[in-house]
C-alpha positions as CSV (number, residue, x, y, z in Angstrom):
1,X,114.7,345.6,58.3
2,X,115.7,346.3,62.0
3,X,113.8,348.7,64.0
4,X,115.0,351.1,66.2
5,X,113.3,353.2,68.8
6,X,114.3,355.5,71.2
7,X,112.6,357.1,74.1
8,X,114.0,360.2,75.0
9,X,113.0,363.8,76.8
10,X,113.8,367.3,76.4
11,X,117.2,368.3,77.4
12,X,119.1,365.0,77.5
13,X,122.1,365.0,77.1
14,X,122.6,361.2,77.0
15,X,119.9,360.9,74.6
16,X,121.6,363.5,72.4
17,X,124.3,361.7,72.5
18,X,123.2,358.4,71.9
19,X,121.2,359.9,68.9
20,X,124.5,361.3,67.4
21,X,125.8,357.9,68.1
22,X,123.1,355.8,65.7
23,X,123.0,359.1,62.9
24,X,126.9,358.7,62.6
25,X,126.3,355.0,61.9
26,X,123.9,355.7,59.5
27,X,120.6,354.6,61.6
28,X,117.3,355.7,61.0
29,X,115.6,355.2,64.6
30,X,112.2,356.5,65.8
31,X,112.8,358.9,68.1
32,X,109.8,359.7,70.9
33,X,110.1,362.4,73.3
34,X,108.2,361.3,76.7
35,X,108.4,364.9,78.3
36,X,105.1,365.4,77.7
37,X,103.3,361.7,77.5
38,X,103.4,360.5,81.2
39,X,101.1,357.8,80.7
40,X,103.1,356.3,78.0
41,X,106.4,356.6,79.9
42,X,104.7,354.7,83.0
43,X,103.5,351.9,80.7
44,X,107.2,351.8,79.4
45,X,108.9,352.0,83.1
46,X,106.4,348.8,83.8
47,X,106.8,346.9,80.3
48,X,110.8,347.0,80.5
49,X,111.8,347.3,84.2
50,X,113.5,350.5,82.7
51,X,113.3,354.3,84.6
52,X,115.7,356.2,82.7
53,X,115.8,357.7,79.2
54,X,117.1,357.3,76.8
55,X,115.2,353.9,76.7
56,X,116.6,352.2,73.7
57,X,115.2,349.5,72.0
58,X,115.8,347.5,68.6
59,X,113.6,344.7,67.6
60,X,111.6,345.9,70.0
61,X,113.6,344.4,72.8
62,X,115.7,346.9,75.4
63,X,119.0,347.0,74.8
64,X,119.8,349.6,78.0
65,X,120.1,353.3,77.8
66,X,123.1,355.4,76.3
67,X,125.7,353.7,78.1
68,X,124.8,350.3,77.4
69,X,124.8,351.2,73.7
70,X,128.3,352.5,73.9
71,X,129.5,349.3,75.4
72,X,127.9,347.2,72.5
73,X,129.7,349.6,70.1
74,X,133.6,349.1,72.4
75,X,132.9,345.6,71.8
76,X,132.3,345.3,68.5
77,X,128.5,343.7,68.7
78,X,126.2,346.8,67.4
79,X,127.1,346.6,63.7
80,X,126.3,343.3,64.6
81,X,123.2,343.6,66.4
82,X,121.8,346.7,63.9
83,X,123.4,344.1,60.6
84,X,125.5,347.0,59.4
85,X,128.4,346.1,57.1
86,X,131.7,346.9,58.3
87,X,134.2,347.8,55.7
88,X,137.8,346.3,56.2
């Protein structure tokens, strides 16, 4: 089963968005809001080499933020990635 996680904080609008991105493709992520955890989101910044949110990750390894999630959907590799079927 792949896992998805997804670091976000309040009034994101790219983590909104890349949350309405993986519910339209039918992918149940873990979502944790870092607003309010400051230690966990320095332990993140320092794991993953990553500042921004959302911090995406499946399999627990970083894929990137919203944009970077976008760009594996324009090419075709996160049905891939997440092993969704694609209906022809």
């Amino acid at each position: 089963m792949i896992k998805v996680e997804i670091y976000t904080s309040n009034y994101c609008g790219y983590c909104n968005a890349a949350k309405a991105l993986l519910a339209k493709k039918g992918v149940e992520y873990r979502e944790v809001n870092l607003s309010k955890d400051h230690e966990l989101r320095i332990k993140l910044v320092e794991k993953h080499n990553w500042r921004t949110v959302p911090m995406i990750l499946i399999n627990d390894s970083l894929i990137g933020g919203y944009y970077e999630l976008v760009a594996l959907e324009r090419r075709g590799e996160l049905d891939q990635l997440l092993a969704i079927e694609v209906e022809e």
